[in-house]
C-alpha positions as CSV (number, residue, x, y, z in Angstrom):
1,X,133.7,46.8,179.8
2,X,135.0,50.8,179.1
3,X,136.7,49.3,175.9
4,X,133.3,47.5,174.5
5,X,131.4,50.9,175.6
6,X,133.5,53.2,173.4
7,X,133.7,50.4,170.5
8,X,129.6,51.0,170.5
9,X,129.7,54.7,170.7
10,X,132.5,54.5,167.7
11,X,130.7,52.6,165.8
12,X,126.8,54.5,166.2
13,X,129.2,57.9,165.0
14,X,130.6,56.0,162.0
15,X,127.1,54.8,161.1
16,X,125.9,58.7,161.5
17,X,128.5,59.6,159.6
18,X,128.1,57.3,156.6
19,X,124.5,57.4,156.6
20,X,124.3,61.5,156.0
21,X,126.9,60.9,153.5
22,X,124.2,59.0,151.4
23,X,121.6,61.2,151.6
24,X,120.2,62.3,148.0
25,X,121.4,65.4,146.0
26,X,118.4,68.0,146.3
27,X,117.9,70.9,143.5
28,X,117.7,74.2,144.6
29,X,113.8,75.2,144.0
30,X,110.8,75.6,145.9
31,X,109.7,71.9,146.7
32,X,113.7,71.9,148.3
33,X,112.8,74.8,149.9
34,X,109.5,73.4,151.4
35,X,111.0,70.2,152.9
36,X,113.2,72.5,155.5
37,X,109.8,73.9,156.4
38,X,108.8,72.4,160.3
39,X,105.9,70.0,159.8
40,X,104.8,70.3,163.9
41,X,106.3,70.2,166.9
42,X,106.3,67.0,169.2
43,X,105.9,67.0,172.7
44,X,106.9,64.0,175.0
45,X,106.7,62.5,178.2
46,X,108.9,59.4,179.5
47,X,107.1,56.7,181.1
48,X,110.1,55.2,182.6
49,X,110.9,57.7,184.9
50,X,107.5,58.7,185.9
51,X,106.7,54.5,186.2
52,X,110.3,54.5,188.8
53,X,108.8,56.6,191.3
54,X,105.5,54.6,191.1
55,X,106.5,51.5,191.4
56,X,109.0,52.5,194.6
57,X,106.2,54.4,196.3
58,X,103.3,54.0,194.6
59,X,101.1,57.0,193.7
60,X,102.4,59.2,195.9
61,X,105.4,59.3,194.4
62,X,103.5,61.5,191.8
63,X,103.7,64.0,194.4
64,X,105.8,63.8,197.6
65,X,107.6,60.8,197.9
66,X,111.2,60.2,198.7
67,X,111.6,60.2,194.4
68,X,110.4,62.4,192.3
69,X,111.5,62.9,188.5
70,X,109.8,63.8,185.5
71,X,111.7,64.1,181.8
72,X,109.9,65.8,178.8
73,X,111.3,66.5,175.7
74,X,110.5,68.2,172.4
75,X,111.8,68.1,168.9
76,X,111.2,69.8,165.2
77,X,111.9,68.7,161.7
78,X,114.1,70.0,159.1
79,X,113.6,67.4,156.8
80,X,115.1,64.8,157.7
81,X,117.0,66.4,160.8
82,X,115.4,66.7,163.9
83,X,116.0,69.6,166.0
84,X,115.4,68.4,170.3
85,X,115.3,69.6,173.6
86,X,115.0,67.6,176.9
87,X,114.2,68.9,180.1
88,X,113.9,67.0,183.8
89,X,113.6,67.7,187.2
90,X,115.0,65.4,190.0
91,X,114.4,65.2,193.9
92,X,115.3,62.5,195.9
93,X,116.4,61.5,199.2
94,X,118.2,58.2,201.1
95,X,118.1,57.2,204.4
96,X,120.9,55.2,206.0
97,X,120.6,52.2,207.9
98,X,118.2,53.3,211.5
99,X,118.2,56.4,209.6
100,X,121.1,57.5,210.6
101,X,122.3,59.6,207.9
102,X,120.0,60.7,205.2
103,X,121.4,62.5,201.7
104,X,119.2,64.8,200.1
105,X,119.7,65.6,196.0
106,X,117.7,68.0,193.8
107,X,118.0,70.2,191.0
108,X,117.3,70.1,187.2
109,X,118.0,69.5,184.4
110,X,118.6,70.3,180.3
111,X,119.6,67.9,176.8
112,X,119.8,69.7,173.5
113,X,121.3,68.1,170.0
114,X,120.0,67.3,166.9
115,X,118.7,63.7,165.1
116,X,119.6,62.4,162.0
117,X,116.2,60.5,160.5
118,X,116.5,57.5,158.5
119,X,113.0,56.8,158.2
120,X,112.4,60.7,156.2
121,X,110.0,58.9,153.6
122,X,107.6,57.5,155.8
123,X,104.1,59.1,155.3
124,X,103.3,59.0,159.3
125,X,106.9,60.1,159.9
126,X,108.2,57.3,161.5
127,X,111.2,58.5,162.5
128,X,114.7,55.7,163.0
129,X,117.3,58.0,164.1
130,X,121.0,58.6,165.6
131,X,122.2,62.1,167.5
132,X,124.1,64.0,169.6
133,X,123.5,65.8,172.9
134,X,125.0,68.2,175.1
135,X,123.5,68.0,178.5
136,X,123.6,70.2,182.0
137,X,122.6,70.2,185.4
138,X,122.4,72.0,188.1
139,X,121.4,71.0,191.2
140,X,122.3,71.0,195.5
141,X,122.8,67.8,197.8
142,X,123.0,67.6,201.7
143,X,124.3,65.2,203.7
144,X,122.7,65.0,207.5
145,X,124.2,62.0,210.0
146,X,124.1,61.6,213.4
147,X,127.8,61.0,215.4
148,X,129.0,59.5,218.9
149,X,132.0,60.9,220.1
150,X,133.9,60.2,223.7
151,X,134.9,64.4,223.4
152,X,132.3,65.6,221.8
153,X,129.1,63.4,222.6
154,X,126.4,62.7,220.6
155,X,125.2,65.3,218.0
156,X,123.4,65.7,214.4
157,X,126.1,67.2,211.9
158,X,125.4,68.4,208.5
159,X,127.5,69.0,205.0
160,X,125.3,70.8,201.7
161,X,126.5,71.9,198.1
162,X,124.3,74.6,197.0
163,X,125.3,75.7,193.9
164,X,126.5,72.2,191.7
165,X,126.6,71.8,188.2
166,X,128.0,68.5,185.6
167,X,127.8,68.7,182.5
168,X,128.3,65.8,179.8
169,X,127.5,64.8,175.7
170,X,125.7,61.7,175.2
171,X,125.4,59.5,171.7
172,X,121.4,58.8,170.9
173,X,119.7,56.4,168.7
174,X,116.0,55.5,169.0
175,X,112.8,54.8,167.7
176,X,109.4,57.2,166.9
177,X,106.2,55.9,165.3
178,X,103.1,57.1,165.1
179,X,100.1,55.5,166.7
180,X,96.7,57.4,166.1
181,X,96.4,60.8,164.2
182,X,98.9,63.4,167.0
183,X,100.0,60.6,168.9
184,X,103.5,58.8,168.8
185,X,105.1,56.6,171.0
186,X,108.9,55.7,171.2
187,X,112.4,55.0,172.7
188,X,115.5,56.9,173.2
189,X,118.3,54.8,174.2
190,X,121.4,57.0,175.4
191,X,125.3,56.3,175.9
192,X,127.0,59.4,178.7
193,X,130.5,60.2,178.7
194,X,133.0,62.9,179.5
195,X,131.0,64.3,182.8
196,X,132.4,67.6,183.7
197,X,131.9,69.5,187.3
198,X,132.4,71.7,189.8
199,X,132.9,70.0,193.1
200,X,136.2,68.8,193.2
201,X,137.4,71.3,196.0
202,X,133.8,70.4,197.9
203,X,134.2,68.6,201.0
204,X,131.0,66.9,199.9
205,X,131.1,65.0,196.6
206,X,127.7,64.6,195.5
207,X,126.8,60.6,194.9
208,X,123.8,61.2,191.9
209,X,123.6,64.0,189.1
210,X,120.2,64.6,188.0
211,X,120.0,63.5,184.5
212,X,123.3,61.6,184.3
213,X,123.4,58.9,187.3
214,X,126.0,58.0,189.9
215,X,128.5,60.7,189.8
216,X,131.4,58.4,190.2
217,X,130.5,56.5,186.9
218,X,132.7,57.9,183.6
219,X,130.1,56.6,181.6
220,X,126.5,55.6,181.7
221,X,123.7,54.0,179.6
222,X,120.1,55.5,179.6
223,X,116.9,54.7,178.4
224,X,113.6,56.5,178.3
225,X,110.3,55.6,176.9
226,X,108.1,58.1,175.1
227,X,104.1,59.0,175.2
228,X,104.5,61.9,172.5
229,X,101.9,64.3,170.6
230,X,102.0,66.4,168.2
231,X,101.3,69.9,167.3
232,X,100.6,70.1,163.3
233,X,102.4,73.3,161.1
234,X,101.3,72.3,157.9
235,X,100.7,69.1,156.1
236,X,103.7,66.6,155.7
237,X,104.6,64.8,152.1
238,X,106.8,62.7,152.0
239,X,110.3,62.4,150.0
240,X,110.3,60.8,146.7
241,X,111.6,57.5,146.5
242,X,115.1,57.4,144.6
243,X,115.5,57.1,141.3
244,X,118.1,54.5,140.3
């Protein structure tokens, strides 16, 4: 399963690679200048992760239910290049069998990286892209369980990390098009790999990292599902077609 992972992720960088390898020779002049010029900004919200806590808790997860995560992102064209940043906050808590123990993780986090677009000609800038992140979190976990012992009797005992932080890249590729006048919808599907942390002297190891998943997992695949408007700069015209 690792091997067919990595032969994906191989395989979405070789096709990054070779597609930016094609892209046309531009002249130097104002019109070059011009398409480097930000058409807007877009601003999205997943549906995924907002539709998770619903469907576990129902509408009160919108507010103070055991799961609460929210994931908005926004990106800005250079061209064909998109500029993005992703930001989330996570808060969730498990309870162990009679409630018995209950583990507590929270904290937030950030994606930033850049989209190649292979859909630059549209004219309602579409957008079929591949990318690159580097992502962070920081975040705190607590672990609370009850214990029986013939010594020390019966008690509530209690283990925290306040201060964590993982960090990780992910390989992107997804799908942007526009439905009405400022509004897009679309879908960012994610590969995660090479997690680095700070807990390995803690005597608690935290089970989730907000934004990346189970923290004993080396690598992970995501997906998230856009609602996303946008902000106009200025007018956008599309690329010529090539000439042959």
């Amino acid at each position: 399963m690792r091997i067919l992972e990595y032969t994906i992720s191989f395989l979405l960088i070789v096709c990054s690679l070779k597609a930016s390898a094609q892209v046309d020779s531009i002249a130097t002049d104002s019109s070059t200048v011009n398409k480097f010029i930000p058409t807007g900004i877009r601003v999205g919200l997943d549906l995924v992760s907002l539709g998770q806590g619903v469907v576990d808790k129902g509408l009160s997860a919108l507010t103070q239910a055991d799961v609460r995560q929210w994931k908005i992102s926004a990106d800005v064209d250079f061209y064909r290049y998109f500029l993005n940043l992703e930001y989330g906050i996570f808060e969730r808590q498990w309870n162990g069998p009679n409630d018995a123990s209950i583990y507590q993780n929270k904290g937030n986090f950030f994606k930033v990286g850049a989209d190649i677009n292979f859909l630059h000609r549209d004219p309602d800038q579409s957008a079929l892209f591949f990318g690159i992140r580097y992502a962070q979190a920081n975040y705190e976990d607590r672990l609370i369980y009850d214990y029986t012992s013939d010594f020390w009797g019966n008690g509530t005992e209690s283990l925290q990390n306040p201060a964590l932080r993982s960090s990780w890249y992910e390989l992107t590729t997804g799908l942007k098009v526009k439905l009405y006048k400022f509004i897009w919808s679309g879908y960012t599907a994610r590969f995660k790999f090479s997690v680095n942390d700070n807990y390995s002297n803690n005597e608690l190891a935290p089970l989730w990292i907000p934004g990346y998943g189970r923290a004993t997992e080396e690598s992970l695949w995501g997906f998230e599902y856009w609602l996303i408007f946008k902000i106009p700069f200025r007018e956008y015209t599309p690329a010529p077609k090539r000439k042959d």
